[in-house]
C-alpha positions as CSV (number, residue, x, y, z in Angstrom):
1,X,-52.0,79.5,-8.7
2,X,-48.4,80.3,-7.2
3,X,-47.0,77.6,-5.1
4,X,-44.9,80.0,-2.7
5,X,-44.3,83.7,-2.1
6,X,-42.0,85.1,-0.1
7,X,-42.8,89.0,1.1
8,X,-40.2,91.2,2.3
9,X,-38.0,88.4,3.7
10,X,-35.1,89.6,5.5
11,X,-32.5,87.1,7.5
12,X,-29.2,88.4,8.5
13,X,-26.4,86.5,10.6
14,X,-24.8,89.0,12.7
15,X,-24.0,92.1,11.3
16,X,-24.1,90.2,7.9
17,X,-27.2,90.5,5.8
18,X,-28.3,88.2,3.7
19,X,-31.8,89.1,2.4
20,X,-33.4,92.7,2.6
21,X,-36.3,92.8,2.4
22,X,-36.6,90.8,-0.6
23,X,-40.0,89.1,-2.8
24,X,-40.5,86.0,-4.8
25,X,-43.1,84.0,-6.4
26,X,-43.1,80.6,-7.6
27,X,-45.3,79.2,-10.1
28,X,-45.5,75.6,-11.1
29,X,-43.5,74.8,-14.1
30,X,-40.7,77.4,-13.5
31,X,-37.0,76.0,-13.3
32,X,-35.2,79.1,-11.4
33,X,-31.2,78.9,-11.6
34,X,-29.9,80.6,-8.2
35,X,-26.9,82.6,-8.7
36,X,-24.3,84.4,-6.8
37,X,-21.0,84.6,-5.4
38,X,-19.7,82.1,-3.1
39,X,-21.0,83.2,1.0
40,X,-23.6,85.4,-1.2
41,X,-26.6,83.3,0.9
42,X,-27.1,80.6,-1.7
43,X,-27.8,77.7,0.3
44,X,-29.2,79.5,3.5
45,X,-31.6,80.6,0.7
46,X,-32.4,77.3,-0.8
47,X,-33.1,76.4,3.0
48,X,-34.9,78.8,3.6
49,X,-37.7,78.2,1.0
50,X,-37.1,73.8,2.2
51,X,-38.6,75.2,5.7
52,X,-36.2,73.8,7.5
53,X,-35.0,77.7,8.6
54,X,-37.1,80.9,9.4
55,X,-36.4,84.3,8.1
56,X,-35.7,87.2,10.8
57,X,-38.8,89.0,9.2
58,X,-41.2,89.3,6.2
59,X,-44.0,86.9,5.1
60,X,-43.6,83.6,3.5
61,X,-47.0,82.1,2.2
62,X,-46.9,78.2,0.5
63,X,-49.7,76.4,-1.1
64,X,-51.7,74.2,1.3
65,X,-49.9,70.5,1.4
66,X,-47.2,71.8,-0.9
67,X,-44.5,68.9,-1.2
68,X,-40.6,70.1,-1.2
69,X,-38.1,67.7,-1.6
70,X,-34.2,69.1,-1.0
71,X,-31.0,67.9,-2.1
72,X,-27.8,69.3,0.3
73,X,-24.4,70.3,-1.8
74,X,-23.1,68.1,1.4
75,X,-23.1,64.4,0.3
76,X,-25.0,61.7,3.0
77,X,-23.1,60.4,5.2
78,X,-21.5,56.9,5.4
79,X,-23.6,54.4,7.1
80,X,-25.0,51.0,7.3
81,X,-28.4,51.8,5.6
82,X,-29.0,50.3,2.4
83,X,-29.6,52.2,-0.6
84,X,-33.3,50.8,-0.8
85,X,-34.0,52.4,2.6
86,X,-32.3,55.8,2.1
87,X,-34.7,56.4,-1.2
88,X,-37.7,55.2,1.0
89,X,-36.7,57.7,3.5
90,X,-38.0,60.9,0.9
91,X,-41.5,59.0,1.0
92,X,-41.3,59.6,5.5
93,X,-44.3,57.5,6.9
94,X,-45.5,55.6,3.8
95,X,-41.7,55.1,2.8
96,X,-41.2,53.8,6.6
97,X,-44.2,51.2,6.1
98,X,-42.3,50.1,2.4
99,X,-38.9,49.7,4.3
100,X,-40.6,47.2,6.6
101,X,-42.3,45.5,4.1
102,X,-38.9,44.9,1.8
103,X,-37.6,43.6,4.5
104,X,-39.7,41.0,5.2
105,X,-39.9,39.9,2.1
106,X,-36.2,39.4,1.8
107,X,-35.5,36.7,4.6
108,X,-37.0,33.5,5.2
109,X,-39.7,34.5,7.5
110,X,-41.4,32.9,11.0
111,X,-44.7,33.1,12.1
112,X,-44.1,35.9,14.2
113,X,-42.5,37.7,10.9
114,X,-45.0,36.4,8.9
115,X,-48.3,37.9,10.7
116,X,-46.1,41.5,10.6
117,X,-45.6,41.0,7.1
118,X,-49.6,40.6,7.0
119,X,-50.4,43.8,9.2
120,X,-47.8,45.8,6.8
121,X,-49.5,45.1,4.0
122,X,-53.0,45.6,5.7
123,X,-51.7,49.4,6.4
124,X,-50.0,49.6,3.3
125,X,-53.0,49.2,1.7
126,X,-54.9,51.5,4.2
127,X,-52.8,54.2,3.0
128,X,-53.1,53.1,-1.1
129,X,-49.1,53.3,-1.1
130,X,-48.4,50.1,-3.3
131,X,-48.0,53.0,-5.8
132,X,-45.1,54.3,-3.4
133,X,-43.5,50.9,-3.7
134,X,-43.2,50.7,-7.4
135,X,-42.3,54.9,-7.9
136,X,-38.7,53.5,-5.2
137,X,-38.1,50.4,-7.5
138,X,-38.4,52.5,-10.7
139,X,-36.0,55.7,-9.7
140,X,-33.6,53.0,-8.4
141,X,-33.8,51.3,-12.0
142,X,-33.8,54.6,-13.9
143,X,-30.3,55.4,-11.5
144,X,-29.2,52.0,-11.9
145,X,-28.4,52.1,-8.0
146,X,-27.6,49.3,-6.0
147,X,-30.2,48.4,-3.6
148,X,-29.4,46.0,-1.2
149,X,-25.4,48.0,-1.0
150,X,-24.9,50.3,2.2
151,X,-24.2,53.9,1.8
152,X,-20.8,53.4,3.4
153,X,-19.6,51.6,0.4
154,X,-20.4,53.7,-2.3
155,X,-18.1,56.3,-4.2
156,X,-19.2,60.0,-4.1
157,X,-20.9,59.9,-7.4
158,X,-23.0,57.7,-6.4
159,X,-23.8,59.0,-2.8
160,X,-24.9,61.8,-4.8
161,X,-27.1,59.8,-7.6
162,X,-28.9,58.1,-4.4
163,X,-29.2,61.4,-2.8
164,X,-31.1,62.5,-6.3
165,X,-33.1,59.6,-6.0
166,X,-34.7,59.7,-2.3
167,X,-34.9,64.1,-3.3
168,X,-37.3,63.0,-6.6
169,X,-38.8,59.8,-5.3
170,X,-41.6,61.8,-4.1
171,X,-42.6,63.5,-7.2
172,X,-42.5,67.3,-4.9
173,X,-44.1,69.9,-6.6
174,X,-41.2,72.3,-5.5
175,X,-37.9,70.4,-6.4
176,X,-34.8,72.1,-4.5
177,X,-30.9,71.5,-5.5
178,X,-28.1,72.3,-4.0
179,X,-24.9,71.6,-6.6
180,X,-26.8,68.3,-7.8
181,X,-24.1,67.5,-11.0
182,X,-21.7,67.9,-8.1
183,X,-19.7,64.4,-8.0
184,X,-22.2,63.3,-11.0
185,X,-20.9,61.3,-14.1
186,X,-21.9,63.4,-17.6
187,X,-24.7,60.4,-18.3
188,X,-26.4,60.8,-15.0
189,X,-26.2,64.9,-15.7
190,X,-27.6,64.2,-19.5
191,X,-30.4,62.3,-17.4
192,X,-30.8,64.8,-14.8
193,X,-30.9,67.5,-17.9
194,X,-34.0,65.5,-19.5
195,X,-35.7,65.0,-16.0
196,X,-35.7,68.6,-14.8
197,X,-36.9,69.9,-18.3
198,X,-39.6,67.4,-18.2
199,X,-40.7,68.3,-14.6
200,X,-44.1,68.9,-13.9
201,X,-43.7,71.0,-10.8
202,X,-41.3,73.9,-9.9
203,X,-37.2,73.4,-9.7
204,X,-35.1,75.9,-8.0
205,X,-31.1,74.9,-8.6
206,X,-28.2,75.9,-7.5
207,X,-25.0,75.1,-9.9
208,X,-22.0,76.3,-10.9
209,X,-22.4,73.9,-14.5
210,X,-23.4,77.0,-17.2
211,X,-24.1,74.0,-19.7
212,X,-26.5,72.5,-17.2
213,X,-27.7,75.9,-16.1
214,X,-28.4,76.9,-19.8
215,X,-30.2,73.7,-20.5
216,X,-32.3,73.7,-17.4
217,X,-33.2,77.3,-16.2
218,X,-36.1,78.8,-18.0
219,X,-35.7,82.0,-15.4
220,X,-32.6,83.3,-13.1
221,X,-32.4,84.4,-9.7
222,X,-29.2,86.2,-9.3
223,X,-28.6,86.9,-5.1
224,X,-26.4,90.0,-4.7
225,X,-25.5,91.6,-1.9
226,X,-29.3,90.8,-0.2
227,X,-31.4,91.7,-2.8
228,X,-32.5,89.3,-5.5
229,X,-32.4,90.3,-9.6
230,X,-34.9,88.6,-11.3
231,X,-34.5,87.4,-15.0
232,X,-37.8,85.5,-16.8
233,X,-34.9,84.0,-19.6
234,X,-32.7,81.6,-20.1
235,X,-28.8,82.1,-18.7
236,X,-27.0,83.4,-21.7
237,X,-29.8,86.3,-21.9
238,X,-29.9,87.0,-18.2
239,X,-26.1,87.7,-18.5
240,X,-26.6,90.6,-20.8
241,X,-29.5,91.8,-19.1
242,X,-26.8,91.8,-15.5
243,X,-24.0,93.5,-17.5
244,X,-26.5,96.2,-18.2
245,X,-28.1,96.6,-14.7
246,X,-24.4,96.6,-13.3
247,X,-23.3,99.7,-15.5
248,X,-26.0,101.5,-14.5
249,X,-25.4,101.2,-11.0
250,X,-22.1,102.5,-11.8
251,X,-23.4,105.5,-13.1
252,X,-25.7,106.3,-10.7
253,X,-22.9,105.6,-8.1
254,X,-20.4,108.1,-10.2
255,X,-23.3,110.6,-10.1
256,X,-24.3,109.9,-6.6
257,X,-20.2,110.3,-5.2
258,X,-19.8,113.5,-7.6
259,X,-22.9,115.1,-5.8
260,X,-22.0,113.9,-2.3
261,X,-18.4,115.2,-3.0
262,X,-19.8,118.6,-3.9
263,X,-21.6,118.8,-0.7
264,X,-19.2,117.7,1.2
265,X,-16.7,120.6,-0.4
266,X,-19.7,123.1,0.9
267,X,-20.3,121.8,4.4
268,X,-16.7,122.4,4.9
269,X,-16.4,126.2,3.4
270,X,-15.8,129.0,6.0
271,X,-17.5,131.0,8.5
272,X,-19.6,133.1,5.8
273,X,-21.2,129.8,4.3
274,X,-22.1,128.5,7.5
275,X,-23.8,131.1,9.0
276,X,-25.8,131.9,5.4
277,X,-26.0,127.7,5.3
278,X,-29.4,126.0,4.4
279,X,-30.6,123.5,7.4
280,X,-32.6,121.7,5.0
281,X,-29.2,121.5,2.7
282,X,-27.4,120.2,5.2
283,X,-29.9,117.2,6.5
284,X,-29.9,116.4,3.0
285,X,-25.8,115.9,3.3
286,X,-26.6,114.0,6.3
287,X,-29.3,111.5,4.3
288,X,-26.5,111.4,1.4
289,X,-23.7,110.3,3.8
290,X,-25.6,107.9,5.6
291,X,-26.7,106.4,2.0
292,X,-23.5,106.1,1.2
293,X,-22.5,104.4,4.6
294,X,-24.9,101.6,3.4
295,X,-24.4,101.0,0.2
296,X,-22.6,97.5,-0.4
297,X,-20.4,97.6,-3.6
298,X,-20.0,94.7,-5.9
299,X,-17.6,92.5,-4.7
300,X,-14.2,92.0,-6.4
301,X,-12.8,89.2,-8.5
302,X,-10.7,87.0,-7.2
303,X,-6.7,87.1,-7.9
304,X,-5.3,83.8,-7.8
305,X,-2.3,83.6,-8.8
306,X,0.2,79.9,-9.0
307,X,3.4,79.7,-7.0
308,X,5.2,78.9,-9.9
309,X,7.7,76.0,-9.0
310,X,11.2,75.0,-11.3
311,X,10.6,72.9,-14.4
312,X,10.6,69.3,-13.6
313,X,11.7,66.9,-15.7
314,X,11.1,65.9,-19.2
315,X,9.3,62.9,-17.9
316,X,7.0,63.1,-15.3
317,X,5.5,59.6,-14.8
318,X,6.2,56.1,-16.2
319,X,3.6,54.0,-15.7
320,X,4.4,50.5,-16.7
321,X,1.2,47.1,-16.9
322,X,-0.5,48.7,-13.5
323,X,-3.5,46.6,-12.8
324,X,-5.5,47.1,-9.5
325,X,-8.3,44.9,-8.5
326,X,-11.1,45.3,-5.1
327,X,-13.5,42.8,-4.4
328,X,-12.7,40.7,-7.6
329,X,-13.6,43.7,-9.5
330,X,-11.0,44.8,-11.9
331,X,-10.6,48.8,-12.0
332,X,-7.3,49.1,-13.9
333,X,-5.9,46.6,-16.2
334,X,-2.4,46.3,-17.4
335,X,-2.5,50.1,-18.6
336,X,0.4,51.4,-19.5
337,X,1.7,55.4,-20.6
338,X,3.9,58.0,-20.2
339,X,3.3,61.8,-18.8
340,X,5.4,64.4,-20.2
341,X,6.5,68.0,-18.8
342,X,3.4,70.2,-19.6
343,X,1.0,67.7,-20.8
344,X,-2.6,68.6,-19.3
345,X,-4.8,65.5,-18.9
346,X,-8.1,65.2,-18.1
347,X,-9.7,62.4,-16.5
348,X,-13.2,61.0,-17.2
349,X,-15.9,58.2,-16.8
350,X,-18.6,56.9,-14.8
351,X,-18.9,57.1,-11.2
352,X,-17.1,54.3,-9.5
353,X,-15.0,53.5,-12.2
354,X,-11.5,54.4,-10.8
355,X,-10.1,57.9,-11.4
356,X,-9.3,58.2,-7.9
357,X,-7.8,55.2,-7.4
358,X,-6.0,56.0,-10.2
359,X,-4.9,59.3,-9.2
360,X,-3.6,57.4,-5.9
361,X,-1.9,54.6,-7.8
362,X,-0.2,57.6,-9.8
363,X,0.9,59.5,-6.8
364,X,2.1,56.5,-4.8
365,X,-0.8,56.7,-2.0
366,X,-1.9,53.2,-3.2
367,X,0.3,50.4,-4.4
368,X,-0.8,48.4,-7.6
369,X,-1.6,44.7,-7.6
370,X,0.5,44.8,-10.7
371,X,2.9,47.0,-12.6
372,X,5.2,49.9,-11.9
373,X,4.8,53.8,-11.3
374,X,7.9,55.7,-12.1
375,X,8.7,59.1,-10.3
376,X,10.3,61.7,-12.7
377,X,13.2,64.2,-11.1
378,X,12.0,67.2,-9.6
379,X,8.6,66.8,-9.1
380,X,6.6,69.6,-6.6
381,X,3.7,68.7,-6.0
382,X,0.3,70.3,-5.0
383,X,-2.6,68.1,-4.7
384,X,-6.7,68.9,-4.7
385,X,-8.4,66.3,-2.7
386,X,-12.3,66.3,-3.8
387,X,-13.8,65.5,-0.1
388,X,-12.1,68.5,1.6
389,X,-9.8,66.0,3.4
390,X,-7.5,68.7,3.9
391,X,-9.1,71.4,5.6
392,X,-9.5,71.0,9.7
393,X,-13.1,72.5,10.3
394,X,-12.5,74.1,13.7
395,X,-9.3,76.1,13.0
396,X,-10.1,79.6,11.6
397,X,-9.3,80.4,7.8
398,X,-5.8,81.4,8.7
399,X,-5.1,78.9,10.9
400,X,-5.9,76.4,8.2
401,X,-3.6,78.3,5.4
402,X,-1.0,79.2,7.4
403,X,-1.4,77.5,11.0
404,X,-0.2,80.4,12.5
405,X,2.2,82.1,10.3
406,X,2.0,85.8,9.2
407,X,3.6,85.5,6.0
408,X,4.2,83.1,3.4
409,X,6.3,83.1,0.1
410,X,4.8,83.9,-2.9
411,X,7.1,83.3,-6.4
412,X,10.0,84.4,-4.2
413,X,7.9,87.4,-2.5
414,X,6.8,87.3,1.0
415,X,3.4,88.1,1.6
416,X,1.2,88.9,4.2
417,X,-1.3,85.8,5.1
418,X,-4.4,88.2,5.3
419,X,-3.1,89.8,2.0
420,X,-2.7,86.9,0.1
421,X,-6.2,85.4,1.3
422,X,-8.2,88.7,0.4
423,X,-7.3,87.6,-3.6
424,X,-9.3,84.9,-2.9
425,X,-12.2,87.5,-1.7
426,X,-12.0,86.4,1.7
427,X,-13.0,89.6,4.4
428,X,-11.1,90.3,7.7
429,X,-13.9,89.1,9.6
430,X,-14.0,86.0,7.6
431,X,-11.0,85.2,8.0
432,X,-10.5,84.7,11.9
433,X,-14.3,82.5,11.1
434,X,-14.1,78.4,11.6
435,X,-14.2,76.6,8.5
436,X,-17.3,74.6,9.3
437,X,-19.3,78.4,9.2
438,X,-17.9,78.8,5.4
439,X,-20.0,77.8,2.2
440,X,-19.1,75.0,0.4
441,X,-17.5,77.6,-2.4
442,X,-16.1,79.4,0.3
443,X,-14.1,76.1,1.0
444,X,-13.1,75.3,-1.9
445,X,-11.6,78.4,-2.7
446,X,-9.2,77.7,1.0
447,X,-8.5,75.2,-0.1
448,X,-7.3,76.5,-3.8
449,X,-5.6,79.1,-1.3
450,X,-3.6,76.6,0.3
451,X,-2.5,74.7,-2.9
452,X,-1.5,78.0,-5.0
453,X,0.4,78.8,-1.7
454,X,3.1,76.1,-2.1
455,X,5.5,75.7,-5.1
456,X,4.3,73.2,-7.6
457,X,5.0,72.1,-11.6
458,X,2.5,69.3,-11.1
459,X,-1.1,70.4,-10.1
460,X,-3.7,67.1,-9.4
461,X,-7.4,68.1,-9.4
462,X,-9.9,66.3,-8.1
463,X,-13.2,67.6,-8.9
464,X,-12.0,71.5,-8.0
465,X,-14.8,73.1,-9.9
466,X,-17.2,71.6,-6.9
467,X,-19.3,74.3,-5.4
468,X,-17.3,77.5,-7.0
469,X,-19.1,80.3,-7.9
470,X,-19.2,80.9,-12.3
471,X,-16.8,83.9,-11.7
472,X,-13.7,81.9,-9.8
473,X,-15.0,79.3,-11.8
474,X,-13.9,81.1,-15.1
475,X,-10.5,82.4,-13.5
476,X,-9.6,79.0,-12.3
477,X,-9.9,77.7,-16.2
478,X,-7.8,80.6,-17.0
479,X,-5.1,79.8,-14.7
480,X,-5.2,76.1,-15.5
481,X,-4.8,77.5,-19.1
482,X,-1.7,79.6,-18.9
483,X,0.1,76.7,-16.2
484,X,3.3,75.6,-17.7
485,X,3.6,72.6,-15.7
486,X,1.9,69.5,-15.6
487,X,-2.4,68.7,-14.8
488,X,-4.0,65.8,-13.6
489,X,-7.6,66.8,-13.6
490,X,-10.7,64.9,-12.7
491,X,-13.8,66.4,-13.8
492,X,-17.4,65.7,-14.8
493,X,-17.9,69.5,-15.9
């Protein structure tokens, strides 16, 4: 029996569709991978199926007391609630009761305190959810989180690994992620690999990993231009199978423009072969033209291109015995090397273990408890902050690249700010759009915009591939390739 079906779903935002009339079914077991280009509807999609929006029409029918459980690309917010509480939170009334409970049991306890702690557990009981109690403990083992810590002090990785955890907790039969190796360590997405193959119910994941896609997706949606392609494979089989629906499109396209061309060339003949025209010729012209009107083309790759900067020097960095405690908890110690012109070096380890404050330390946003950093001679930098720090949410697109210019320079060129952003597939009517309305890709790709916009021989990533769709995805690596200056990169992918 299906969990969900969705029936001729449309949803549109403005004159912007999103879904036409488009149909789905669900069965339990099936791990879809959801595909598409960045602002293609991914996550209004993903929402969509969570509930928590309605589509403009169609029919969408779920399984009585279907459990969905959702994980936003967005990380959870700083705060003062404890990691134990924000897992709890997946489990809503039972997890509520639990909350209580652990934290009763935690403080030294009055009478008043101790006949609630009595009346929890009688309604606890009630509702059989001592189970409930020991599914939070073990997915906070299995994470290795830290219970009793708040969500304000914890690194991005693992905001995201609690995140998992309150999104699982309650074993849903329809799992739904949104970017989940996003910020993720390569253990935890080697766990999340095993979990998701292992998974009773049905996953439906949004990534832009093709390793963790391969290993996860036993079918592929593919969202493209409102309309869904459906794949029953794995990923490296679907992408022959789109190659081969997108050339035919392209030949029907060539045959369809040929024909309409024709028409048009007869509509348009003299006096003769419009009085001796054929009505019902002609209302076919009209149906071909307004066909043609509609139809949405495949959309472009993006053309990103570095603004090259002069070579720097030989030596780039000097780093001599840094060490850099926090809490008595030692991040960095005594490390010492030396970064040369056109080395390219990547980053890695667990979440929380210090690349960032490393990549500070390196740039000279943080001074080391110990040790030196030594600055080579003519250094430009461009820097790739991971949290979107850079972007201000309600200035437009331009605004934000730009703040108000018309043209920028380019490798010596000038160039048009409208220009320049369309090779990073932004649309005119995107462009003049806040940034809080833009996708997470959509974003990142500003903000890609903005760093290729300025001069630089050193380039510092921090977790770029975040959120990009597989196509800029593959161009990025490209450009990163072919880069004669320096890379910092921090990545888990």
């Amino acid at each position: 029996m299906p969990l969900f079906r969705l029936t001729d779903i449309q949803l549109a935002y403005g004159t912007h569709v999103l879904l036409d009339k488009v149909e789905l079914t669900i069965q339990p077991g099936e791990r879809w991978g959801l595909l598409g280009r960045n602002g293609a509807g991914k996550s209004t999609f993903l929402k969509l199926l969570s509930g928590s929006i309605v589509p403009d029409g169609g029919e969408i029918w779920r399984q009585p007391e279907l459990r969905v459980a959702y994980l936003d690309q967005e990380l959870p917010p700083s705060s003062d609630q404890t990691v134990f509480d924000f897992v709890a939170d997946g489990l809503a009334e039972a997890g509520n009761l639990i909350k209580r409970f652990h934290h009763l049991i935690e403080q030294e306890c009055t009478d008043k305190q101790l006949a609630e702690l009595e009346q929890v557990q009688r309604e606890i009981e009630v509702k059989d959810a001592w189970s409930l109690q020991q599914k939070i403990e073990s997915i906070i083992s299995t994470l290795q989180l830290p219970a009793e810590k708040t969500m304000a002090e914890l690194s991005g990785g693992w905001k995201r690994r609690v995140a998992l955890g309150q999104a699982l907790v309650n074993d849903p039969d329809l799992l739904l992620l949104d970017e989940p190796t996003n910020h993720l360590d390569i253990p935890a997405i080697q766990w999340l690999e095993k979990q998701l193959r292992d998974y009773r119910g049905a996953v439906v994941v949004i990534t832009h990993d093709r390793s963790f896609l391969q290993q996860v997706a036993n079918a592929i949606i593919e969202l493209d231009r409102g309309k869904l392609r459906i794949w029953q494979h794995d990923y490296q089989r679907f992408l022959v199978f789109r190659d081969q629906q997108l050339d035919a499109e392209a030949k029907a396209n060539s045959e369809f423009d040929k024909k309409l061309a024709q028409e048009e060339v007869w509509i348009r003949q003299g006096i003769k072969a419009r009085r001796t025209r054929n009505e019902g010729r002609v209302r076919a012209l009209e149906a071909l033209r307004e066909e043609f009107g509609a139809r949405r083309n495949v959309e472009g790759k993006a053309n990103m291109k570095l603004n090259s900067a002069d070579e720097s020097g030989k030596i780039v960095m000097e780093v001599d015995k840094i060490s850099q405690s926090f809490e008595n908890n030692n991040i960095i110690n005594n490390f010492s090397t030396k970064i040369l012109r056109g080395d390219k070096i990547g980053l890695i380890g667990p979440n929380g273990c210090g690349k960032s404050t490393l990549l500070k330390i390196l740039l000279g946003e943080l001074q080391p408890d110990k040790g030196t950093v030594k600055s080579g001679t003519k250094i430009e930098l461009a820097y790739f902050d991971q949290l979107r720090n850079d972007l201000d949410p309600s200035k437009t697109v331009l605004a934000n690249l730009a703040d108000g210019a018309d043209y920028i320079e380019i490798n010596g060129k000038s160039r048009h700010v409208i220009s320049y952003l369309q090779d990073f597939l932004f649309t005119p009517d995107r462009l003049r759009q806040p940034v809080k309305v833009l996708s997470g890709g959509e974003q990142n790709r500003l903000i890609l915009a903005r760093l290729f916009s300025k001069p630089a021989n050193l380039l510092v990533l921090d977790e770029p591939t975040n959120d990009l769709d597989l196509e800029t995805l593959e161009l990025l690596e490209e450009l990163l390739l072919n880069f004669s200056g320096t890379l910092l990169l921090v990545s888990h992918d």
